[in-house]
C-alpha positions as a LaTeX table, in Angstrom:
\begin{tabular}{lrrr}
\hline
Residue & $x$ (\AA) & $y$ (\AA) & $z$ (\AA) \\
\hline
Unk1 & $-18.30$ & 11.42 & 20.40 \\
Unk2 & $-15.55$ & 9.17 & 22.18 \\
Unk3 & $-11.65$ & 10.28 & 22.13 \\
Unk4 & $-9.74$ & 8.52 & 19.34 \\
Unk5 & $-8.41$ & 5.76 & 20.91 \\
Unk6 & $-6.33$ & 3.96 & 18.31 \\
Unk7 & $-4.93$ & 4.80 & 14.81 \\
Unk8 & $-7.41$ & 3.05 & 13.02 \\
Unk9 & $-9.94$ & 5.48 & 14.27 \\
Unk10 & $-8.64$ & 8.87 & 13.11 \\
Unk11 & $-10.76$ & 9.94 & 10.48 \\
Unk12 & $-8.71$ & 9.74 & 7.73 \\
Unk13 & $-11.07$ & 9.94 & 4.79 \\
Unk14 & $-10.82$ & 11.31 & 0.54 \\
Unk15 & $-11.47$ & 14.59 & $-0.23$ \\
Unk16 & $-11.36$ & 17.04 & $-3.19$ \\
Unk17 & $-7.89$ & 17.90 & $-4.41$ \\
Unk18 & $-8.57$ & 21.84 & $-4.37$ \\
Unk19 & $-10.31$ & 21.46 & $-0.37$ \\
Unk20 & $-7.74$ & 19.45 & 1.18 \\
Unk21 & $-4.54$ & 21.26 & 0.19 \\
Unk22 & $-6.36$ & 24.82 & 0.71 \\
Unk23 & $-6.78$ & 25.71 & $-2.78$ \\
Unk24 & $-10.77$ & 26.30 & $-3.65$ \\
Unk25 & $-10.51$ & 29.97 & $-2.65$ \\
Unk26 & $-8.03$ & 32.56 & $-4.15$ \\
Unk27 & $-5.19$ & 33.30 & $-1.43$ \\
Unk28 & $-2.18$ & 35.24 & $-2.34$ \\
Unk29 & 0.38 & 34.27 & 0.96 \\
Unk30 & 0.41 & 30.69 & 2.74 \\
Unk31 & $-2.36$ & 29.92 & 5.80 \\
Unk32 & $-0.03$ & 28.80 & 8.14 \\
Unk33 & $-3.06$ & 27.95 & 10.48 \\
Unk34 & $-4.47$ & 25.36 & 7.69 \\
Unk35 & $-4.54$ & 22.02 & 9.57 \\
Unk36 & $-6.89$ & 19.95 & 7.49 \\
Unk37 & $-5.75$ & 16.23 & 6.50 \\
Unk38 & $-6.99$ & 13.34 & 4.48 \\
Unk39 & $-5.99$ & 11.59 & 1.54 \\
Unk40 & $-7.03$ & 12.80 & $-2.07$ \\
Unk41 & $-5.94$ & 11.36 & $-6.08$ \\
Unk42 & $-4.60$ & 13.21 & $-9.05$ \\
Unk43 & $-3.40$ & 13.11 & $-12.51$ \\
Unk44 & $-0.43$ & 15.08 & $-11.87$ \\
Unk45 & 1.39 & 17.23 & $-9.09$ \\
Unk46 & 4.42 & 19.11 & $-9.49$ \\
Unk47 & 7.20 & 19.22 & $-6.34$ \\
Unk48 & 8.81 & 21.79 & $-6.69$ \\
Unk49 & 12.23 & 22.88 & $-5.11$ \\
Unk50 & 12.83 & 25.89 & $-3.69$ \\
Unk51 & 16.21 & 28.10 & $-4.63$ \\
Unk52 & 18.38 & 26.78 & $-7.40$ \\
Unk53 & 17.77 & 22.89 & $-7.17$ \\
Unk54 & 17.59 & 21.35 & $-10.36$ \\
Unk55 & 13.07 & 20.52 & $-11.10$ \\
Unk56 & 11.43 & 17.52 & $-10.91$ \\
Unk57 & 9.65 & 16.05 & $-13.53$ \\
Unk58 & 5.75 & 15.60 & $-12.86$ \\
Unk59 & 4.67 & 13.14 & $-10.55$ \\
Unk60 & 1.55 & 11.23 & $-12.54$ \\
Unk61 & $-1.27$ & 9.18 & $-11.19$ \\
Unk62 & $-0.65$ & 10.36 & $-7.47$ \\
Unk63 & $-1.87$ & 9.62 & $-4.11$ \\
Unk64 & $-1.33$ & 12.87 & $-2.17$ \\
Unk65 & $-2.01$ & 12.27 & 2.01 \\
Unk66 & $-1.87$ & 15.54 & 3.40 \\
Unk67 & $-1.01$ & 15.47 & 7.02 \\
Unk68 & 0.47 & 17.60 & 9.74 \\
Unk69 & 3.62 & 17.32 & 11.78 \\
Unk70 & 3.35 & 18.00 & 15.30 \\
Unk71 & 4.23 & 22.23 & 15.85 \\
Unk72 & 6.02 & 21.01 & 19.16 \\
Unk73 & 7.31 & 17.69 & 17.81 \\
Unk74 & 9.96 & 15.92 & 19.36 \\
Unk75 & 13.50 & 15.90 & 17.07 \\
Unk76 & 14.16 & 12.56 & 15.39 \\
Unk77 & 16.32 & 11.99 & 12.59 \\
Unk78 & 14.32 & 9.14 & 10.96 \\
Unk79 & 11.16 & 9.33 & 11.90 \\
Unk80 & 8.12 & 12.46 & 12.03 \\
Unk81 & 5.23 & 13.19 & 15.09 \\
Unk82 & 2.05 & 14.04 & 13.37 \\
Unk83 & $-0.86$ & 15.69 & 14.60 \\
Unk84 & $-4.31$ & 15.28 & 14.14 \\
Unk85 & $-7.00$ & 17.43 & 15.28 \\
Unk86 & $-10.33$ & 16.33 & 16.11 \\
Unk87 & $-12.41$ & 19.64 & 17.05 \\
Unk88 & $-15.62$ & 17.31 & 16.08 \\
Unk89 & $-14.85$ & 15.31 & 19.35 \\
Unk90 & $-13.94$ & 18.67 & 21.46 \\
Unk91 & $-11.79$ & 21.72 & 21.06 \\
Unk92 & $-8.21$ & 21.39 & 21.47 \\
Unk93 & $-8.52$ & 17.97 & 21.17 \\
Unk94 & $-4.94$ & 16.68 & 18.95 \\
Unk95 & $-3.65$ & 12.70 & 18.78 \\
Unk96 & $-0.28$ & 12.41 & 17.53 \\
Unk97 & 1.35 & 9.30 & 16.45 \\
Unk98 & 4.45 & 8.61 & 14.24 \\
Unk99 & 4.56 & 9.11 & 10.79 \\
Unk100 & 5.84 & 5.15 & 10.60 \\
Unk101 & 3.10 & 3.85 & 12.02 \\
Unk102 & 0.40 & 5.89 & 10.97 \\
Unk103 & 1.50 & 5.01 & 6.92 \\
Unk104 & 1.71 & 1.26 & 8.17 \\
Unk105 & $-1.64$ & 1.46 & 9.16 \\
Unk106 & $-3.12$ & 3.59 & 6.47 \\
Unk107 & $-1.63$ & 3.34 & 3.29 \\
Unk108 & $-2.70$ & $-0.46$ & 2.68 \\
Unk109 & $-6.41$ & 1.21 & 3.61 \\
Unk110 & $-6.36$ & 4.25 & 1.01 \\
Unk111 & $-3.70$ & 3.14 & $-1.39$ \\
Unk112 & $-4.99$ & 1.31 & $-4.66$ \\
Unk113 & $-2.34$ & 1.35 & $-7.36$ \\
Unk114 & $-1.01$ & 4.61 & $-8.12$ \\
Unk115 & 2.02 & 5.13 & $-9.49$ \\
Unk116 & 2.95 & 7.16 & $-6.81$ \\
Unk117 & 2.50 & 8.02 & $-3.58$ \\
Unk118 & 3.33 & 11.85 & $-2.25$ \\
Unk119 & 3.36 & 13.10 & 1.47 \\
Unk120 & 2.25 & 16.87 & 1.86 \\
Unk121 & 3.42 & 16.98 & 5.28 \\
Unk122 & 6.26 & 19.19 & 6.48 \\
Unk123 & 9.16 & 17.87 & 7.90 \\
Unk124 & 10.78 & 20.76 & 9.96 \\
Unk125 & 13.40 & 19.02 & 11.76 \\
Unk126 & 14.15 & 17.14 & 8.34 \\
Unk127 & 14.13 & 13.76 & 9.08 \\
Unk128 & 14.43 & 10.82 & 6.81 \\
Unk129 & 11.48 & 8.62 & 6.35 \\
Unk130 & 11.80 & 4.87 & 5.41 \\
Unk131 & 10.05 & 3.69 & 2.89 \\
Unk132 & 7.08 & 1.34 & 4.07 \\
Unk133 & 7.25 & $-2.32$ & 3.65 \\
Unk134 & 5.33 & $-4.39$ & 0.73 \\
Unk135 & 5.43 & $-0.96$ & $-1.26$ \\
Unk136 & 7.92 & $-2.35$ & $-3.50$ \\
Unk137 & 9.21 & $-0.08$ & $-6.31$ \\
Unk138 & 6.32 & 2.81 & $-5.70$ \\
Unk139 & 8.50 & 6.06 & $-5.47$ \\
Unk140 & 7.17 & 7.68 & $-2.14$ \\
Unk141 & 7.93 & 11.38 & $-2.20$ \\
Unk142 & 8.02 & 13.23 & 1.04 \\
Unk143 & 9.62 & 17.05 & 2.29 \\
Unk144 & 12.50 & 18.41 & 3.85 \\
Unk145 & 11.44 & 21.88 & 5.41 \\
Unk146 & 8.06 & 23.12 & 4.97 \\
Unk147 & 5.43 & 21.92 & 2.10 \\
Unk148 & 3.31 & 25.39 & 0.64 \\
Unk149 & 0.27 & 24.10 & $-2.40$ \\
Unk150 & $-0.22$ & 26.48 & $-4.64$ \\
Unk151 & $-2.21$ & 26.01 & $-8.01$ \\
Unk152 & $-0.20$ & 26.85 & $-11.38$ \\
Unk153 & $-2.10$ & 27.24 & $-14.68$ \\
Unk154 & 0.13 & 26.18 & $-17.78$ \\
Unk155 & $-0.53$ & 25.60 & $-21.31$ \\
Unk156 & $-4.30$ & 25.59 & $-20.17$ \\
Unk157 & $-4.01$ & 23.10 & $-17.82$ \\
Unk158 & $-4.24$ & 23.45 & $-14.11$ \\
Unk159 & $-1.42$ & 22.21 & $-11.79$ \\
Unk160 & $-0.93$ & 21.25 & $-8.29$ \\
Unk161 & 2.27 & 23.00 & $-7.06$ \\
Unk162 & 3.56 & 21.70 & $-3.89$ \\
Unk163 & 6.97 & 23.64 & $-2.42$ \\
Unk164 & 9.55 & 22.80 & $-0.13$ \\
Unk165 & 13.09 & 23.29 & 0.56 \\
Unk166 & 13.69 & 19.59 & $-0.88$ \\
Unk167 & 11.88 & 16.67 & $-2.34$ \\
Unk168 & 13.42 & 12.72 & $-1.51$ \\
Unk169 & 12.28 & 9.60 & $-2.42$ \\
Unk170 & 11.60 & 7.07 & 0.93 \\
Unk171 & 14.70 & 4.19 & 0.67 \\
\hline
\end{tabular}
């Protein structure tokens, strides 16, 4: 298989809800060594806050892109390095690119009129992220700090939990 080349051909595809944020299999404590990404859809996700910030009401009818920032990212105030690995091509093998560009790119490919749009992608050095153009009035919720999934059962019903230090909307 050839190196990715371009943005276009990271392979970004859909996946199960439960696969792609690590939550098929029982785990009690976070796999920090997780690094899978893709894009998947859901009814409902809860972001939740961590400490004493005031809860979020559900997010309905989301688009969820789970990606990775870069572990040795450069700082930048308004903008994120993501990494992408590609062990099918060979081991070791990362591209990075910005978050800007990457969403420019992709979210006009996987996006199809949900109500709202969610990045599960931490944001260590907790940069602001602009809201992509022709997205008009689409909340786009991303992290400050790190993002954890964890599944909540409520009433019966099963809920995506996802944590951080913060939750913003992209201006």
């Amino acid at each position: 298989m050839e190196p990715i080349r371009s943005i276009a051909e990271i392979p970004f595809v859909e996946r199960d809800p439960l696969d792609l944020l690590n939550l098929a299999e029982y785990r009690d404590e976070v796999d920090s060594d997780y690094y899978e990404y893709g894009y998947t859809r859901v009814d409902s996700v809860s972001l939740v806050q961590r400490g004493d910030a005031e809860p979020l009401p559900i997010v309905r009818d989301a688009l969820i892109l789970a990606l990775h920032s870069a572990d040795e990212g450069e700082f930048m105030a308004e903008d994120i390095e993501l990494e992408f690995f590609a062990e099918e091509v060979e081991d070791d093998y990362s591209v990075t690119v910005l978050l800007s560009d990457f969403l420019s790119k992709w979210l006009p490919v996987v996006s199809g009129g949900e109500r709202s749009i969610v990045l599960a992608l931490c944001n260590p050095h907790r940069a602001t992220v602009a809201r992509p153009e022709h997205y008009g009035d689409t909340p786009i919720y991303y992290a400050i700090g790190d993002v954890e999934s964890f599944l909540d059962y409520t009433d019966g019903r099963r809920i995506i939990d996802l944590v951080a230090d913060e939750w913003r909307i992209a201006e």
